[in-house]
C-alpha positions in Angstrom: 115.3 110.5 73.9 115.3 107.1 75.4 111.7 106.8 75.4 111.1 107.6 72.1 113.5 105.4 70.7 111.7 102.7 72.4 108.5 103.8 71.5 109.1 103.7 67.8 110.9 100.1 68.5 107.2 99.0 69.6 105.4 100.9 66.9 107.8 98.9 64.4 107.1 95.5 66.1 102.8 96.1 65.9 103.5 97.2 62.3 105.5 94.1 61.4 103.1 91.8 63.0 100.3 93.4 61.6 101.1 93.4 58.1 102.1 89.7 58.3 100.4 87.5 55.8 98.2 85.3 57.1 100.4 82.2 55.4 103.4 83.1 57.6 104.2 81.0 60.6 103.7 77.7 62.0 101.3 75.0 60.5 100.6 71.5 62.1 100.8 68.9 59.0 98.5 66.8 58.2 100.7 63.7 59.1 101.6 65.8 62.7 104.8 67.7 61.9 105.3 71.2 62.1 106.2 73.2 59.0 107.2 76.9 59.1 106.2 79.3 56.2 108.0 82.8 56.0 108.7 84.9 53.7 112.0 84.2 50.8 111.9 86.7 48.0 109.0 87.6 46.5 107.4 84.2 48.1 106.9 82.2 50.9 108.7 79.2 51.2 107.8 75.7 53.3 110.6 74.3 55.9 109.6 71.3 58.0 110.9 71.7 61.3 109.9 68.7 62.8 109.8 65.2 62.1 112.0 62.7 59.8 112.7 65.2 57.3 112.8 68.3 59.6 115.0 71.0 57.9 114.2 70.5 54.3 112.7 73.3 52.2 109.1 71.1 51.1 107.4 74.3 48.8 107.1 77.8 47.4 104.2 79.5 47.2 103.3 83.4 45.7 100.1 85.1 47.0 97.2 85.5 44.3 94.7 86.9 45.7 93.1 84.9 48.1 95.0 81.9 46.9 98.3 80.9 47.3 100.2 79.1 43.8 103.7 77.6 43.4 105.6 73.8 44.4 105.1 71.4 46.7 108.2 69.0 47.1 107.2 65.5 48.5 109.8 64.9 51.3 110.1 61.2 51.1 111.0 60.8 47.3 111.5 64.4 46.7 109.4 64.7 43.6 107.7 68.2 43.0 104.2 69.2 41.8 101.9 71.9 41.3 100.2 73.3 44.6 98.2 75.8 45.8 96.6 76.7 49.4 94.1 78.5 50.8 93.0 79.7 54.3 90.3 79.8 56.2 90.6 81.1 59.2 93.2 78.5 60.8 92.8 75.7 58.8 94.7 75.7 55.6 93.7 73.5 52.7 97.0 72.5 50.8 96.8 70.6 47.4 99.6 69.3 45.0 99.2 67.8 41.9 100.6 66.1 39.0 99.8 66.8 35.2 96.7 68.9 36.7 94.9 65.9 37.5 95.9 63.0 39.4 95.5 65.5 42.8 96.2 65.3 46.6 94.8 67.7 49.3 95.7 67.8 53.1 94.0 70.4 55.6 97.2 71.8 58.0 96.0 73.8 61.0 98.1 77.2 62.4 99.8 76.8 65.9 
């Protein structure tokens, strides 16, 4: 019985892991601090984790397609704007933007 509880535990952790989205986890910021993405809701939210602001929530994103579309909260003034990301392989490209066209993109990379 013992055994077969702990094999399901391991089938259970592969299945997690496997069905992860590729957005989840750790990103190096363009500036050098590390922000976290998971999963909150329906979405996946942005925490730095690292750095000055370390702790605050920075962005919320919902998968469409191979995009990713939400807010992205500046940390230093705390203004929001439109972002999106997407992912190529470990580089993601993250762009916010105000009125649709005064824009800003930074690539992040996964840890």
């Amino acid at each position: 019985m013992k055994k077969l509880i702990t094999g399901i535990a391991v089938a259970v952790m592969f299945t997690s892991a496997a069905f992860a989205d590729v957005i989840e986890g750790n990103w190096r910021t363009q500036s050098g601090e590390t922000a976290a993405i998971a999963k909150c809701g329906g979405s996946f939210c942005i925490t730095l984790k690292t750095g000055e602001h370390a702790g605050k929530r920075i962005g919320k994103l919902s998968n469409n397609g191979s995009k990713y579309k939400g807010t992205i909260t500046d940390p230093a003034d705390d203004k929001t704007y439109s972002g999106s990301a997407t992912i190529s392989g470990s580089t993601m490209s993250m762009t916010g933007c105000a009125f649709k066209i005064f824009c800003k993109s930074q690539k992040w990379t996964k840890q």
